[in-house]
N, C-alpha and C positions, 0 to 999 in steps of 0.2 A: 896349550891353552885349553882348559877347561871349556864344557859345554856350560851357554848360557843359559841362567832359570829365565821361564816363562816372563815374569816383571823384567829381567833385566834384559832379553831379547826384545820385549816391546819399546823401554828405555832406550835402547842401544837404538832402530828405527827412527823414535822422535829425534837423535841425537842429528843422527845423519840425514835426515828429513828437512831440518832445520838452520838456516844460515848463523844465526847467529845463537843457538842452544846455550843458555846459560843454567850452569847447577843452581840446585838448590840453596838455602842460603846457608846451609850448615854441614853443605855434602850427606842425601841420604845412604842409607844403608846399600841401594840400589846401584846406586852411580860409582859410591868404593867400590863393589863387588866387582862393577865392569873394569875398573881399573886395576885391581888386582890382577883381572885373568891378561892384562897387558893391550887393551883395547882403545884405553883411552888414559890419557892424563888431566888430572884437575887442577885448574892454577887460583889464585888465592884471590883475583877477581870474579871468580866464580865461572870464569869460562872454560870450555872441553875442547879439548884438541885430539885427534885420534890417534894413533899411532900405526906403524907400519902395517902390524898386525891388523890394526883396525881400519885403517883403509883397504885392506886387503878382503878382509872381510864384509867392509858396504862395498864394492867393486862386485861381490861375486851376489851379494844378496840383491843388488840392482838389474845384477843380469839376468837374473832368474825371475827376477819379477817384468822386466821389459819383457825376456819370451816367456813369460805365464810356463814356465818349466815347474810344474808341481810336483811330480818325479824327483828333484833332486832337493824340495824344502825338506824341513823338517815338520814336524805338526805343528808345532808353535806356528812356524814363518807362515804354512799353509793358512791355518784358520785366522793368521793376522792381515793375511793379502785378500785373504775370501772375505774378510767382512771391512776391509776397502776398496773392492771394488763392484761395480753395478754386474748384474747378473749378463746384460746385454753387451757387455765387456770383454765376457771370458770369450775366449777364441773355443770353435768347436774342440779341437785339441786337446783344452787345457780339461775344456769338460767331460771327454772318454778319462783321458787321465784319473779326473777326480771322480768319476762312478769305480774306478777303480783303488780307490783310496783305502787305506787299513782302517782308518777312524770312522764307525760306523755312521756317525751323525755326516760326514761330510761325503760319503760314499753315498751317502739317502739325497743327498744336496745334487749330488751328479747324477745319481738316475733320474729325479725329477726330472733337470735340464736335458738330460736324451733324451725322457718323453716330448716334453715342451718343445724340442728341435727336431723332433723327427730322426732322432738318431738311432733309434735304438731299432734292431733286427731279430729276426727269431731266434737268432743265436743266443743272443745274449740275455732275451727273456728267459730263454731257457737258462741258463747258467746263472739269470737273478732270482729263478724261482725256487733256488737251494740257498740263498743268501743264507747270513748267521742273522741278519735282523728280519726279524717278520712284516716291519712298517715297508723294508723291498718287496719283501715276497707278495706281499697283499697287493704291491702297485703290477705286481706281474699278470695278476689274475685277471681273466679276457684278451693277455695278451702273449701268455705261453699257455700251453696246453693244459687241459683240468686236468690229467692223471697225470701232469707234475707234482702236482700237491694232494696224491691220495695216502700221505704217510705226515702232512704237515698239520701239528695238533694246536696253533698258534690262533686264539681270536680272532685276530687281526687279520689273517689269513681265511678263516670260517668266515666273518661277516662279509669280507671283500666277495666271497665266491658267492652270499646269500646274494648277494646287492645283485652283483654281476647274472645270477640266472633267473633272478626278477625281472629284469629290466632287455631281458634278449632271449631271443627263441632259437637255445641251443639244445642239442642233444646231451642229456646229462646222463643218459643209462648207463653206457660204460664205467662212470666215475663212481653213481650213484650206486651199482650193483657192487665195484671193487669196494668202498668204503662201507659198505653195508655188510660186508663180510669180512671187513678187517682184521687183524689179532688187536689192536688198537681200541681201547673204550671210549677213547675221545672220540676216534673218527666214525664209531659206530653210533654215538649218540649223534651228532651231526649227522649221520644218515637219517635219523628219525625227524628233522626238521625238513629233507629234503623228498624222501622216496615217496611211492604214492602206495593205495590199499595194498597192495600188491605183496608187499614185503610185510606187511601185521605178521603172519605168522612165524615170520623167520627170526621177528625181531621181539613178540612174545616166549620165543623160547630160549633168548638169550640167556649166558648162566649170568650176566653181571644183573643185578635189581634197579640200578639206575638208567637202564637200556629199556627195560621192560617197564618201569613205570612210566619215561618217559614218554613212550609208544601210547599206552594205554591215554599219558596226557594229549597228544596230539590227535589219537583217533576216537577219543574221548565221543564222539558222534555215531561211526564206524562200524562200531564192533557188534559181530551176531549175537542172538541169545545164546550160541553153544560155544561158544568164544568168551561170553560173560560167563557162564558157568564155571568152565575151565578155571575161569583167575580165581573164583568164590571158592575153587576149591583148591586151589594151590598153598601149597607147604609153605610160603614165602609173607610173613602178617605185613610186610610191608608195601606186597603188589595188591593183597586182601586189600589192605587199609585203604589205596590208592583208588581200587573202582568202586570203594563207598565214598569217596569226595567226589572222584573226577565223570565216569561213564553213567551215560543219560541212559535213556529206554530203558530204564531197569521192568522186570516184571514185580508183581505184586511178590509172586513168590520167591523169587532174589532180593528183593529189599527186605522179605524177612529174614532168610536166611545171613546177610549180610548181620541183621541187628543182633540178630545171635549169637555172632563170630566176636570173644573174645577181643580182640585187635580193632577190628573193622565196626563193631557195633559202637561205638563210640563216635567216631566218623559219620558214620551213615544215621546218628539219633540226631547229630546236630547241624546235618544237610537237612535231613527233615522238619527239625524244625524252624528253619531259616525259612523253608518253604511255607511253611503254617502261619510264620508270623507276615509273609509277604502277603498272602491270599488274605488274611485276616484286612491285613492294609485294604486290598481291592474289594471287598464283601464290605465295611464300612461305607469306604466311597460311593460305592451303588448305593447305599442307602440314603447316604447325601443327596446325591443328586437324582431328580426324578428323571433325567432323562438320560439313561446310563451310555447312548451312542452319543449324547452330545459333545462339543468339540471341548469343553469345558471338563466332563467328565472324561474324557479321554486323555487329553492332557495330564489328570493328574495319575490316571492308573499308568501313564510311560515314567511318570517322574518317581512313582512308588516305585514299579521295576528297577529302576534305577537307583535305588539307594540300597 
């Protein structure tokens, strides 16, 4: 007997689901199919009878659905018994079993429910936090160890960990220094969302440019004048270009030297003039109104900032 396709396994279930199953009126393609592999017989009032074969086989598909045995379905029978029955059904059992599932959607279906039951150990977070899917891995985070995941380069896994050390007062140094010195560009740029000043200079001297300008984005506040020097003068026109957009405090004499630079002078003419057209805004205003603290004039010099 041939394995049955997906339609014709589902088919075959209605059949034997059903007391009185009657075919189609012209027998589809589905219902031959099942009869071919010797499962059922079709009679010419359009009723289905099963045969040896096929009682044999609802006999053993019954038993496996009465003990929620998901170890012995197939993927078909599995995702056709898991989405009839209620989640508050499945026996603890059934749902180790299915966190253990090959099919990654239904293996994600069973770790939720060890969360949701309390089932799940440090063991096994551990052992979920190398999953192949990242939608596991991210459910691990706060609940296996962070330098589980100082080699995992997956979004899903990054924002779970941002969320997680926003919202709880955990020691991240250990993690934060390993992935901060990673061979990994992913996981070094995710360093630059999490470290604090401390690491600017380890991570300005990075060789990759998307490390370094990132940094420069995030400390964009931060950085010394002999640290802004440094980049004005680096070999790289793309970390140049980068603290003519992004780093404040400049001096008089660095925003020249920036408007100079080839690369960066472009950047740094149309930062300034952003600026020139905003103050222009707020010098107008004041002349508007005669009384420049009032709450009227005030109002409108936040909402010019603002555009």
């Amino acid at each position: 007997m041939n394995k049955l396709t997906k339609i014709q396994f589902t088919t075959f279930i209605d059949i034997i689901s059903q007391d009185n199953y009657r075919a189609s009126l012209y027998y589809d393609s589905t219902e031959q199919g099942i009869e071919r592999k010797g499962l059922i017989s079709l009679h010419k009032d359009r009723s289905v009878r099963l045969t040896k074969a096929g009682e044999q086989l609802a006999n053993e598909i019954n038993k496996r659905r009465e003990t929620q045995d998901l170890a012995h379905m197939s993927i078909d029978e599995r995702q056709l018994f898991l989405s009839n029955i209620a989640e508050q059904d499945l026996k603890d059992e059934a749902v180790i079993q299915l966190s253990k599932d090959r099919n990654a959607e239904l293996r994600l279906r069973g770790v939720r429910l060890l969360i949701k039951r309390g089932l799940l150990d440090q063991k096994q977070a551990t052992k979920f936090a190398h999953d192949k899917s990242s939608e596991i891995r991210a459910l691990m985070v706060g609940k296996a160890d962070l330098m589980e995941f100082i080699k995992d380069e997956s979004y899903e896994v990054h924002d779970a960990i941002r969320k997680y050390i926003s919202e709880n007062n955990v020691n991240t140094k250990p993690f934060v220094d390993k992935i901060a010195h990673s061979p990994q560009i992913y996981q070094r740029l995710f360093a630059v969302d999490l470290v604090g000043e401390e690491y600017i200079p380890l991570l300005l001297n990075d060789y990759s440019t998307n490390v370094r300008c990132a940094t420069i984005d995030r400390f964009a506040d931060s950085l010394d004048s002999a640290t802004i020097d440094q980049l004005i003068a680096d070999s790289d026109p793309a970390v140049r270009g980068y603290v003519a957009q992004k780093v404040n405090n400049l001096t008089d004499a660095q925003i020249q030297r920036l408007l100079h630079d080839r690369v960066a002078g472009f950047w740094m003419q149309d930062r300034l003039d952003e600026y020139c057209k905003t103050y222009r805004r707020l010098f107008y205003l004041e002349k508007l109104f005669a009384d420049v603290n009032g709450d009227m004039a005030c109002s409108r010099r936040e909402e010019s900032l603002q555009r």
